[in-house]
C-alpha positions, 0 to 999 in steps of 0.5 A, spaced: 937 834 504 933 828 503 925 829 500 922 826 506 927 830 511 922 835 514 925 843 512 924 844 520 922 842 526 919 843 534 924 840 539 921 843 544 912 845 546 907 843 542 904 849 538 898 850 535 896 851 529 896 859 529 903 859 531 905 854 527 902 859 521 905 865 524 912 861 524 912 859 517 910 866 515 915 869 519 921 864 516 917 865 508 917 873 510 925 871 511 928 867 505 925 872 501 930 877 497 931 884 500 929 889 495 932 896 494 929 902 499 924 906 496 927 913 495 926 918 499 919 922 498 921 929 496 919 936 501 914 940 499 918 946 500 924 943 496 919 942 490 916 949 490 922 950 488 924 954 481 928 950 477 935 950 477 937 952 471 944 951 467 950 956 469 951 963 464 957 961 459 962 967 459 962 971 452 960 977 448 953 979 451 953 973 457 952 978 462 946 981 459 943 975 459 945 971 465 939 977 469 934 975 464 928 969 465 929 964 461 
């Protein structure tokens, strides 16, 4: 591509100004790269949760203290 070759051109009408700009917002919009998703938010009722908390190791007084807050 040369620089005096146009990017793209009307082969077909004679648009106005507005939709040429409308063209070459949607073609800007296009080029662009994708960026990641955003994650997904988080429910309510999963954040009103109690936090998870590490499983009870086996040995000496672990029963005990698997029923006790942490």
């Amino acid at each position: 591509m040369s620089a005096e070759e146009p990017l793209f051109r009307i082969v077909r009408g004679v648009p106005t100004a507005e939709e040429l700009a409308a063209l070459v917002g949607v073609i800007a919009t296009r080029s662009r790269p994708v960026a990641a998703p955003a994650p997904a938010p988080t429910s309510l009722w999963s954040r009103s949760a109690r936090p998870t908390a590490a499983a009870p190791t086996a040995g000496r007084g672990a029963w005990r203290a698997s029923g006790l807050p942490r």
